[in-house]
C-alpha positions in Angstrom: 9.3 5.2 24.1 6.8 7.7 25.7 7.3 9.8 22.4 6.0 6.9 20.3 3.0 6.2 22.6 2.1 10.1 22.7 2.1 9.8 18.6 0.3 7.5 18.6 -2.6 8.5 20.9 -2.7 12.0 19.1 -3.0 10.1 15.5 -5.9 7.8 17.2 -7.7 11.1 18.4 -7.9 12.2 14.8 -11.5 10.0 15.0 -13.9 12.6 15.0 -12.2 15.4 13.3 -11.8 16.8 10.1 -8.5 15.7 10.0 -6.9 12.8 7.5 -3.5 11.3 7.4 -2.4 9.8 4.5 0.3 7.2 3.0 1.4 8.4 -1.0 3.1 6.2 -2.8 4.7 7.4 -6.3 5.0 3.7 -8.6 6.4 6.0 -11.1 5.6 8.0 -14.7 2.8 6.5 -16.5 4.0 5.3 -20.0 1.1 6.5 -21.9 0.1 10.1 -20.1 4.1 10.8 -19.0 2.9 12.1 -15.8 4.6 11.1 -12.5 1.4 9.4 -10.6 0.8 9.6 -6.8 -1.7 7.6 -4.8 -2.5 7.6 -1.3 -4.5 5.9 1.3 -5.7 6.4 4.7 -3.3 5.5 7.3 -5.5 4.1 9.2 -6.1 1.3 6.4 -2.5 0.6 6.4 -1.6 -2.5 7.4 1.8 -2.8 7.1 4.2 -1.5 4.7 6.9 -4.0 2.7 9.9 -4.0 0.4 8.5 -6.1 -3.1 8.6 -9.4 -2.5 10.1 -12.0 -5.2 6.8 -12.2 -7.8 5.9 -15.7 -8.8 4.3 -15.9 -12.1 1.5 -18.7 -12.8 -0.2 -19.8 -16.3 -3.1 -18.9 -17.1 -4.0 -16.3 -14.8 -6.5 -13.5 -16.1 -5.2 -10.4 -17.6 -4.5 -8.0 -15.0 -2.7 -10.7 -12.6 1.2 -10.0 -12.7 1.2 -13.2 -10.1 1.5 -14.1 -6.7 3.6 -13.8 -3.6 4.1 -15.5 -0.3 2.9 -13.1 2.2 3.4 -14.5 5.8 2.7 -17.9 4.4 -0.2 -17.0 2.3 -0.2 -16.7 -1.3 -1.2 -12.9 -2.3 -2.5 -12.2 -6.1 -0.7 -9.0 -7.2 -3.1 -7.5 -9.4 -1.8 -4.8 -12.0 -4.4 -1.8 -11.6 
């Protein structure tokens, strides 16, 4: 357990340096470029990270809205970027 704190406290010291953490994520190869894409975030903007959940679709959603999920007891939009 004391290894976990000490992580921790050394990533919360990264405030004030120049140095970033960051979560990638590959969703796949685009279909129209072919190239394998990679995103990342800040850590520290991570809230949590989760398998898919089950999609619901709904009518008549913009384009863009693939649909929604239960999050927690919330309903989340999933938004196609």
């Amino acid at each position: 357990m004391a290894n976990l704190i000490d992580s921790i406290d050394e990533r919360t010291k990264l405030t004030g340096t120049n140095h970033l953490e960051v979560l990638l994520s590959s969703p796949g190869t685009n279909d129209e470029t072919g190239r394998n894409e990679v995103f990342g975030i800040n850590v520290f903007k991570v809230r949590e990270v989760l398998n898919i959940p089950e999609i619901t679709t709904a009518p008549e959603v913009p384009e863009g809205v693939e649909g929604f999920v239960s999050l927690r007891g919330d309903m989340v939009p999933i938004i196609n970027l």
